[in-house]
C-alpha positions in Angstrom: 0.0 0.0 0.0 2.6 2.4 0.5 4.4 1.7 -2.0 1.6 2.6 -4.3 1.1 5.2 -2.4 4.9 6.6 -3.6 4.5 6.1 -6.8 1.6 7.7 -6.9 2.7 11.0 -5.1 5.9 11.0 -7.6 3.6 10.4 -10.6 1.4 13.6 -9.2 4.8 15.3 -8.6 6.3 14.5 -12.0 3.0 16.7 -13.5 4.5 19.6 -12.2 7.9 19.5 -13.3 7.2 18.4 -16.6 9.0 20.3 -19.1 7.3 21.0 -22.2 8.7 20.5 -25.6 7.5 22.6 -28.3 9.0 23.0 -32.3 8.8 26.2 -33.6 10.1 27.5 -36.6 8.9 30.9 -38.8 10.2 32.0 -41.7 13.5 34.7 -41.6 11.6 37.4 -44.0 8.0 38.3 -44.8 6.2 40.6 -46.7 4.1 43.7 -45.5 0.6 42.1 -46.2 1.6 38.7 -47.3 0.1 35.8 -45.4 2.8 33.2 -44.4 3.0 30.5 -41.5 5.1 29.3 -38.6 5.4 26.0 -37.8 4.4 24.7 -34.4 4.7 21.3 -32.9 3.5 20.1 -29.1 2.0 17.5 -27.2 -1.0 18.4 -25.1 -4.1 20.6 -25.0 -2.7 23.9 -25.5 -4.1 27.4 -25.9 -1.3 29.5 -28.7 -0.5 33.1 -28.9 2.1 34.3 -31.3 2.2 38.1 -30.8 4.3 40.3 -33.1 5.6 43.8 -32.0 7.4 46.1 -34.7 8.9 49.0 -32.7 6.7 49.4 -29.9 3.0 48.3 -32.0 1.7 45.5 -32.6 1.6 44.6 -36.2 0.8 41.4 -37.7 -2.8 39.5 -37.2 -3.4 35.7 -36.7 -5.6 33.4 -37.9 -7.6 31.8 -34.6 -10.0 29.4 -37.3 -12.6 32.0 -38.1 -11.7 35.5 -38.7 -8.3 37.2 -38.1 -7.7 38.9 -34.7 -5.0 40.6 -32.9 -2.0 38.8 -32.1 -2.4 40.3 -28.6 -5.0 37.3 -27.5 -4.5 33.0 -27.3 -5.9 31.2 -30.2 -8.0 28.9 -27.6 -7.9 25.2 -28.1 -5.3 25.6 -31.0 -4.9 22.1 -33.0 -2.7 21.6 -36.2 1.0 22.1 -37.3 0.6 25.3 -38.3 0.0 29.3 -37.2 -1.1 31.5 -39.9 -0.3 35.3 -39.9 0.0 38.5 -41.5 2.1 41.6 -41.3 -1.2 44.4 -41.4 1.1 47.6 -40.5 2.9 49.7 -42.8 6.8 48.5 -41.6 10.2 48.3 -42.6 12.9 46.2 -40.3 12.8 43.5 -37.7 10.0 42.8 -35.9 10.0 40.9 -32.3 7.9 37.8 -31.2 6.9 36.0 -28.2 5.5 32.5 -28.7 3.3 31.8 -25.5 1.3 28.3 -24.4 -0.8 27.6 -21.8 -3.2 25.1 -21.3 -6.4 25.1 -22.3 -9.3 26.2 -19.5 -6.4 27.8 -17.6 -4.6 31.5 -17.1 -1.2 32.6 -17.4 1.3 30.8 -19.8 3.2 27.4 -19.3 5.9 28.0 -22.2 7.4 31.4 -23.7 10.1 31.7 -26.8 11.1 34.8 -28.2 12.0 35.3 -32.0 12.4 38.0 -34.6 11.3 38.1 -38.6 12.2 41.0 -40.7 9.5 42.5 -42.2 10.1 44.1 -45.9 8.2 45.7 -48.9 6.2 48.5 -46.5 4.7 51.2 -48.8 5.8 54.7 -47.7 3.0 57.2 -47.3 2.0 60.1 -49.3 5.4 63.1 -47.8 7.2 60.6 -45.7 11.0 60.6 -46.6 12.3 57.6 -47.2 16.1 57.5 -44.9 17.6 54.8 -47.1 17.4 56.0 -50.7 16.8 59.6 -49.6 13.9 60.0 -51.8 10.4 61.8 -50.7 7.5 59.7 -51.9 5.1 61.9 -53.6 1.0 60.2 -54.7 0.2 61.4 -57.9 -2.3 60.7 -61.0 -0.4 59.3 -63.4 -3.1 61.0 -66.2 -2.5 64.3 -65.1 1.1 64.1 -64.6 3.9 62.7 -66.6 7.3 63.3 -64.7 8.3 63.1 -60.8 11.1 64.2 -60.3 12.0 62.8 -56.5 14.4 65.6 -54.6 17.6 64.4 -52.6 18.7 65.9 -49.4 20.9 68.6 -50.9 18.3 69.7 -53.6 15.7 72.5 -53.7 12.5 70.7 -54.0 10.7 68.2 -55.7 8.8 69.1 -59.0 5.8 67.9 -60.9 5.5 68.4 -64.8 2.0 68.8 -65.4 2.2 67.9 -68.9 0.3 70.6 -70.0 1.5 72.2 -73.3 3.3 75.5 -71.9 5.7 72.7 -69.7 4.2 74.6 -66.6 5.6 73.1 -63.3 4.1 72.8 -60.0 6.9 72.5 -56.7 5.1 70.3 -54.2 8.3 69.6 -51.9 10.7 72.5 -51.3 13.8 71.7 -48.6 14.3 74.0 -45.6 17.0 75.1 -47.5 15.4 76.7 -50.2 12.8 78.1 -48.3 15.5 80.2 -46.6 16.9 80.7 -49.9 14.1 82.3 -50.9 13.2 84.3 -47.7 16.9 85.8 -48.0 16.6 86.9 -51.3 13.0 88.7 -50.5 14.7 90.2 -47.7 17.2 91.4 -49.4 15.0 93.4 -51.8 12.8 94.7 -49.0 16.2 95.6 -47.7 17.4 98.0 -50.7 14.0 99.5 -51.4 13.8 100.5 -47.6 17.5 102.0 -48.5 16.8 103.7 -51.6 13.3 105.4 -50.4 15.8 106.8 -47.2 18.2 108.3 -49.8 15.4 109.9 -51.4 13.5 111.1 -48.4 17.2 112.6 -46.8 17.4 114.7 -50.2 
């Protein structure tokens, strides 16, 4: 009897100190709004969260069997091989993971991993300069205009040819550079009128 008794206590005992084994693998690169899937591999009932942060947001969405949700909550009573998601945030760089499991019915989290993917192909928006090829992306109707000319750093402005017959352009960029540029010379001007109604006025 008390032997049974031990092995029963050490069975119980065992329960708790079980360490659980999970395989876990996602892909090194993704694309901005490009499904793709990690693979996942445990024994057990098992709740699975796989939450993405790039920078400090949350970015990506998973698939929990119905509709995709944030990556923020557990896909409950998870089954398969694999965890679909999706990159939904405009982003450029690595992004870092936590894979979290808990069992099913219960709170907290029995087994954490963290991980990285590098997220690619985010669309700049409409003004935002773009650090690596030093360009300033600039939305425009291709039927109304024919030419965009993208400014660097050291240049005045960006410039739109309208297409129109007289060549007329429209600046819809200008650096702060030019726009002091341009303020000195009006100053300038204002400067030597100012001087030349003085010399008039003394006489």
């Amino acid at each position: 009897m008390k032997k049974l008794v031990v092995f029963l206590v050490v069975i119980f005992s065992l329960s708790f100190i079980y360490a659980l084994e999970v395989d876990f693998s996602c892909p090194s690169s993704v694309n901005v709004e490009e499904e793709f899937s990690c693979e996942i591999g445990f024994l057990g009932n098992y709740d699975v969260k796989v939450d993405l942060l790039c920078g400090v947001e949350r970015c990506a969405q998973i698939w929990n069997g119905e509709f995709w949700g944030s990556t923020y909550y557990f896909v409950n009573g998870f089954s398969g091989n694999e965890v679909r998601l999706k990159i939904v945030e405009n982003y450029n760089g690595n992004c870092e993971g936590k894979l979290r499991l808990r069992r099913s019915g219960t709170s907290g989290y029995d087994y954490e991993e963290s991980f990285s993917i590098g997220v690619v192909g985010g669309v700049l928006e409409d003004g935002e300069l773009d650090e690596e090829s030093e360009e300033m992306v600039v939305n425009y109707n291709r039927e109304e205009t024919e030419i965009v000319e993208l400014a660097d750093k050291n240049s005045g402005g960006i410039v739109l040819n309208s297409g129109s017959e007289d060549g007329g352009e429209e600046i819809v960029y200008e650096s702060k550079n030019e726009k002091i540029k341009n303020l000195a010379i009006y100053g300038f001007a204002l400067f030597l009128i100012f001087v030349i109604v003085a010399l008039v006025v003394g006489r």
